[in-house]
N, C-alpha and C positions, 0 to 999 in steps of 0.2 A: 305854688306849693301843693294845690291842692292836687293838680295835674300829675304830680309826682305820686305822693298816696294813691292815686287811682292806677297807675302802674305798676307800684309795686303789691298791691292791694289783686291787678290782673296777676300780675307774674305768680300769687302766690297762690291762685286759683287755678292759675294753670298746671304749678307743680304738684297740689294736691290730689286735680284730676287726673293728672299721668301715676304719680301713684297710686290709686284707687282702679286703676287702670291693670297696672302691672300686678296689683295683689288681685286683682280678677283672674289673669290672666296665666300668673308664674303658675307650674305647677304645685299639689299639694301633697302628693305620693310618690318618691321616689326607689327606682329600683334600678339596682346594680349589679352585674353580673358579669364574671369573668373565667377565662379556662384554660386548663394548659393540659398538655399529656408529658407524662413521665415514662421514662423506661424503667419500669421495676412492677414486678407483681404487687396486685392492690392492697393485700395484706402487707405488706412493707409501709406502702401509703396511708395505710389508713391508721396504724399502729404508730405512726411519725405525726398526722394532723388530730385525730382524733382526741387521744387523751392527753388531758390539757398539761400533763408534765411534760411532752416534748414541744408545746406550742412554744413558748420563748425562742427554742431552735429556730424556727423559722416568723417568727410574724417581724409584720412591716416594720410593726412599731415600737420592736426592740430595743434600738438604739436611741430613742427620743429621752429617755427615761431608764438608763442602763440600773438605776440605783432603785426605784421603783418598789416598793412594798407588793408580792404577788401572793396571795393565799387561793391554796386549791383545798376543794372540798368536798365530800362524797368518793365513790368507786368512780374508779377512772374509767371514761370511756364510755357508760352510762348514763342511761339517763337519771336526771338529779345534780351529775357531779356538776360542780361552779368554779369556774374562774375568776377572783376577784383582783384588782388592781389599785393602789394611789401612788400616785409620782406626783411630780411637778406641774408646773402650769397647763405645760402644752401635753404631756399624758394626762392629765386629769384623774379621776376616777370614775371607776363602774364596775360592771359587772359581764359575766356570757356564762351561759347556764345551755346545759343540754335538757330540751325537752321533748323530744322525739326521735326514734328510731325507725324509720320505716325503709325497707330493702337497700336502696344503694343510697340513701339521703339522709343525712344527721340533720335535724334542725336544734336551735338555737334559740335564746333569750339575749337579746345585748340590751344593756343597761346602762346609761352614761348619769354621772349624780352630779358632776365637777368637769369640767366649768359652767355647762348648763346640763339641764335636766333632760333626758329624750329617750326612748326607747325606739328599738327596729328588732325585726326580726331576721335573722341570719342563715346559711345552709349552705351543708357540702354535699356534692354528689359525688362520687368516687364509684366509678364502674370500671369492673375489669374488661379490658382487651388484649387476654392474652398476657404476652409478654409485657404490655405498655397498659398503664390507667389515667384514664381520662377522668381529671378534677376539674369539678365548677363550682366556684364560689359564689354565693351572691348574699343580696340583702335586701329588703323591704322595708319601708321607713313613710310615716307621713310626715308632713310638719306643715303645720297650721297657718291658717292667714291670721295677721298679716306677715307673721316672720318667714312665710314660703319666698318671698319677694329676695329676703336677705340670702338663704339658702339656693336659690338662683344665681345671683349675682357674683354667690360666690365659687358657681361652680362645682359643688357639693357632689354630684353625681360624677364629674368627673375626679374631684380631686379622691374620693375612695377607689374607682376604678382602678386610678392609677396604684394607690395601695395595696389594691388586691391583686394588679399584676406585680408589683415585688416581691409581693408575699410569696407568690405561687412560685414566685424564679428563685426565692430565698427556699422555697420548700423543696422544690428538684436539685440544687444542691445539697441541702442537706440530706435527701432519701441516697444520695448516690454516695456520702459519704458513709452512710449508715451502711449502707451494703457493702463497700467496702470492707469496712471493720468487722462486719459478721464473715464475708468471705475467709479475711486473715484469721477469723478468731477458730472458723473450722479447720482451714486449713492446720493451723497450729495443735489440734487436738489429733490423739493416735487412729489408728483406722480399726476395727473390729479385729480384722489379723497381726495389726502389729500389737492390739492386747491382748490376742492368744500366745503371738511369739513371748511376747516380755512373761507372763504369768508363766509361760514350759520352763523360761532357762528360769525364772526365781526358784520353781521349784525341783526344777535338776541341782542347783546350785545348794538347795535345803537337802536336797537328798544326797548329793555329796560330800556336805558337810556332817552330817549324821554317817553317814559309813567313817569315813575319817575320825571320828570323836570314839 
C-alpha cells in the first residue's frame, strides 16, 4: 500500500514540477499583428475602420453576438470617442477607446470586463500607397503567471491572429462596397452643365410663360 502512495505521491511531484516549469517558461506578453492592402484611397479606409459607427460593418466579431447591446461615445473618430459592448457568453463585454492619434497610427484602449477581466492595447496603421492602402492591425497584451500557461495552451496569439485576418478580409469588402455606392451615388447626381442646362430652360419656360399671361 504503501508503495502505491509513494507513486502517486511521485507522479504528483512530477506534474507539479512540469507545471512550475511551463509557468516559467509560457510566455507573459503577447503581441499580434496582421496586414492586408486594399485597393482604395486611405481616406475611404480610414473613414470605414476608424470611427467606431462603421466598426460593426466589418469586425470579426460581428456575428457571435448579432443582438449585442453596442453604445458609442464621444466625437467619432477622435480621440476619447469609446466603443462599448455586452452580448452573450461568448461576446462578453468591454470596452475599446481611442487614445491616441499620431500620423498614420490610431492607438487604442481594449478593455474585456466579462467573461474575465484583462486589458491590451490595440493599433491601426493605415498608410497610403497611392491608389492601394496598407492596414496593420495589432495588439499588445500581458497576462500574468500562472494563467500565461492557460493562454499558451490555448493558443491565444494565434486564435486573434486569425480574427484579425477576417476582420481585415471583412474590411476590404466592405470599403469596395462602400465605393461602390459612392460611385453610383455621384454618378446619379447632375453634372455642373446639366444644372446650367435645367436652370436656362426653367427660366425660358418662366419667361414664356410671362409673355403669354
Amino acid at each position: 500500500m504503501m508503495k502505491v502512495v509513494k507513486i502517486i505521491l511521485y507522479v504528483l511531484i512530477a506534474l507539479f514540477a512540469v507545471l512550475v516549469l511551463l509557468v516559467l517558461i509560457a510566455p507573459t506578453q503577447y503581441h499580434v499583428e496582421r496586414e492586408a492592402t486594399i485597393e482604395a484611397e486611405k481616406t475611404l479606409v480610414y473613414d470605414q475602420m476608424v470611427p467606431f459607427e462603421n466598426f460593426h460593418q466589418w469586425s470579426p466579431w460581428r456575428d457571435v453576438d448579432p443582438d449585442a447591446e453596442i453604445t458609442i461615445e464621444g466625437t467619432q473618430g477622435e480621440v476619447g470617442s469609446k466603443y462599448s459592448w455586452s452580448g452573450n457568453e461568448e461576446a462578453g463585454k468591454g470596452s475599446l477607446e481611442i487614445t491616441r492619434i499620431s500620423g498614420d497610427t490610431v492607438f487604442f484602449d481594449l478593455v474585456f470586463i466579462e467573461p474575465w477581466e484583462s486589458t491590451a492595447k490595440t493599433y491601426y496603421i493605415i498608410e497610403d500607397h497611392g491608389e492601394e492602402t496598407r492596414v496593420v492591425w495589432g495588439m499588445h497584451s500581458a497576462m500574468p503567471r500562472p494563467f500565461n500557461v492557460i493562454g499558451w495552451f490555448m493558443g491565444l496569439e494565434s486564435s486573434i491572429g486569425e480574427d484579425y485576418e477576417k476582420g481585415l478580409e471583412y474590411l476590404r469588402d466592405h470599403v469596395k462596397e462602400v465605393e461602390i455606392l459612392e460611385k453610383e451615388s455621384r454618378a446619379e447626381l447632375p453634372t455642373e452643365g446639366e444644372l446650367v442646362d435645367e436652370a436656362e430652360e426653367m427660366y425660358d419656360d418662366q419667361e414664356e410663360e410671362d409673355m403669354n399671361q
